[in-house]
C-alpha positions, 0 to 999 in steps of 0.5 A: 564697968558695964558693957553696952551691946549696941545696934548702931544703924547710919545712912549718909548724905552719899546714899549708898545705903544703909550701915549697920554696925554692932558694937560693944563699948565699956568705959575703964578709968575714964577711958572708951573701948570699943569693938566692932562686932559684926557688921553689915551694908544693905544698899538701896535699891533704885527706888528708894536711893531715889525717893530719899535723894528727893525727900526735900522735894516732897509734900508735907504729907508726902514727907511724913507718910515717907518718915513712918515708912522708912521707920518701919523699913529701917526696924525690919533691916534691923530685925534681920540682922539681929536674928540671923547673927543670934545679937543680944543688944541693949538697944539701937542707935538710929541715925536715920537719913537726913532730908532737910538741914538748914539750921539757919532757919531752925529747922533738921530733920532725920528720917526714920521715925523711931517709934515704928523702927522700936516696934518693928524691930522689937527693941529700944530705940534711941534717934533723932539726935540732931534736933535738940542742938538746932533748938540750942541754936546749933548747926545739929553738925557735925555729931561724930566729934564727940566720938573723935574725942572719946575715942580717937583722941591719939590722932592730931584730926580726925577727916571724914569723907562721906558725902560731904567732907569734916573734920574735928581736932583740939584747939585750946582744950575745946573739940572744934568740928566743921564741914569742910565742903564736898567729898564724894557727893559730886564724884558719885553724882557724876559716875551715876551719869555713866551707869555706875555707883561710884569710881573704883579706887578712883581709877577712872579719875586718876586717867582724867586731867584738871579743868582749871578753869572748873577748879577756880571756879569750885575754889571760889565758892562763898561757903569756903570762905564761911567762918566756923562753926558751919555745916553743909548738906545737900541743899548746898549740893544742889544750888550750887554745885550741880549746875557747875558739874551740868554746864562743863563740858569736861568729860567725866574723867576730867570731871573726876579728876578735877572734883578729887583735886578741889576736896583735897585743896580745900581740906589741905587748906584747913588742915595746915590752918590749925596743925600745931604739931610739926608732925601730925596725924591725920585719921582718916574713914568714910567712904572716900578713904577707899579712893586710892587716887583720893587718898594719894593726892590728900597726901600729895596735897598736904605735904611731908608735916601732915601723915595720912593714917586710913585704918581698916575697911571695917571702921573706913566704913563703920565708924560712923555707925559705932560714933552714933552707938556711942552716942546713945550709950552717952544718952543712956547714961545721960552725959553731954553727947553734942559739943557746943563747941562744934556746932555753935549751940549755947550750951552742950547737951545729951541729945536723943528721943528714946522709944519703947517698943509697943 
């Protein structure tokens, strides 16, 4: 039974900065176990929240000199935190940050090349684990089911709310996953517009009122109405979002109000379409589950049969972070880390590049 010490490091589609979480994980009789050791959040400062915002927008050459960059900068945040908590660790898990995502036409891309993370961080690397399932003809999303299997296994769906909202859950003995839709990408895209990086325990959303005419027109977007396996990122956010949160005239209360009311209209939507069990269990993390006002309407929403469980602030924040540590303790032992099941590819895989430092 051997122990992995892990470093995993996760930057989501929400840009509030960089997650480190430093993780012990051990299998015993077929069974995952994990710690959560040590962890910490580094938030972007303003230029670099903005040039990772806009990376979609960059050159090809801008965009490879931006990839080595992050690089280097992800391994010297890793360095330090390595140093300063005296960590011993096998390697580092990188997520990196995702620039581009349209698996439609073959093509994701993380940011953070691993090579130059490995060097400047002085340890093994392993990253880039959403490529190989997009050349299987996959979504390369979502990848933190398999985590939701290994490790969550005793909740009925595991619900994420990060910059975008998925969900995975068992149906006929397969972990199925999909991006729901928004989460807390148009809440911080519209608190940004009154100087402040997101909205309290949604206090200022829980005084605003609903737009009806704003959720109609949020409900009615076509990708709700998309089969899964599907995934979603920014590009999405952009086209089709944004212009709807720019042309009303609903104040930013309203606006958060509304937004809240949507997300969880559409997740209570999903979730009653494959709840089998009178009552189920709900797991809920990511950034969204410290909103109060999200969590109390999600469950508003969602009625009696279906309880919503928020666990602690470490793993709300962390748990991505510790699903990507997994990840390449799953590399490393060269075992299926991406269900073909969740992302539509032919075939599941072991995915990961690893780097040696040099």
């Amino acid at each position: 039974m051997k122990k992995y010490k892990v470093l995993g490091l996760m930057s989501g589609t929400s840009l509030d900065g960089l997650d480190l979480a430093y993780c012990h994980l051990c299998q015993s009789n077929d069974h995952w176990e994990f710690s959560i050791e040590k962890t910490m959040d580094i938030s972007y400062d303003d230029q670099l929240r903005d040039t990772l915002k806009n990376a979609i927008y960059l050159s090809e050459e801008e965009h490879g000199q931006l990839h080595l960059d992050y690089g280097i900068w992800l391994g010297k945040q890793a360095k330090t935190f390595i140093e300063e908590h005296h960590l011993e660790i096998d390697f580092i898990a990188s997520h990196g940050h995702t620039s581009h995502h349209r698996p439609e036409d073959g093509i994701t891309f993380q940011l953070g090349d691993g090579q130059l993370l490995a060097n400047t961080g002085g340890k093994q690397v392993i990253c880039d684990f959403r490529t190989k399932d997009v050349s299987l003809s996959g979504q390369g999303a979502p990848l933190v089911p398999i985590g939701d299997q290994l490790l969550f296994s005793n909740y009925d769906f595991c619900l994420n709310l990060g910059g975008i909202s998925n969900m995975s859950f068992e149906k006929d003995g397969k972990r199925i996953a999909y991006d729901i839709g928004l989460a807390n990408m148009p809440l911080n895209y519209i608190t940004q517009k009154i100087g402040l990086d997101y909205d309290e325990n949604g206090k200022l959303a829980r005084s605003g009122k609903l737009d009806e005419e704003l959720l109609q027109q949020l409900n009615q977007l076509e990708y709700y109405k998309l089969p899964y396996p599907k995934s979603t990122g920014y590009e999405w956010f952009t086209a089709k979002i944004v212009p709807l949160i720019d042309a009303s005239k609903a104040s930013e209360n309203d606006l958060l109000h509304t937004f809240i009311h949507h997300n969880c209209e559409q997740i209570s939507i999903e979730v009653h379409k494959h709840a089998v069990n009178p009552e189920s269990k709900l797991f809920v993390t990511g950034g969204g589950a410290l909103n109060q006002f999200f969590v109390d309407t999600l469950q508003t929403k969602l009625g009696a049969s279906v309880k919503v469980v928020v666990p602690n602030k470490t793993l709300i924040a962390y748990k991505e972070a510790l699903v990507f540590a997994l990840m390449g303790v799953l590399r490393t032992e060269n075992k299926i880390n991406v269900l073909s099941s969740v992302t539509g590819a032919t075939q599941d895989s072991c995915s990961g590049e690893v780097f040696v430092p040099k």
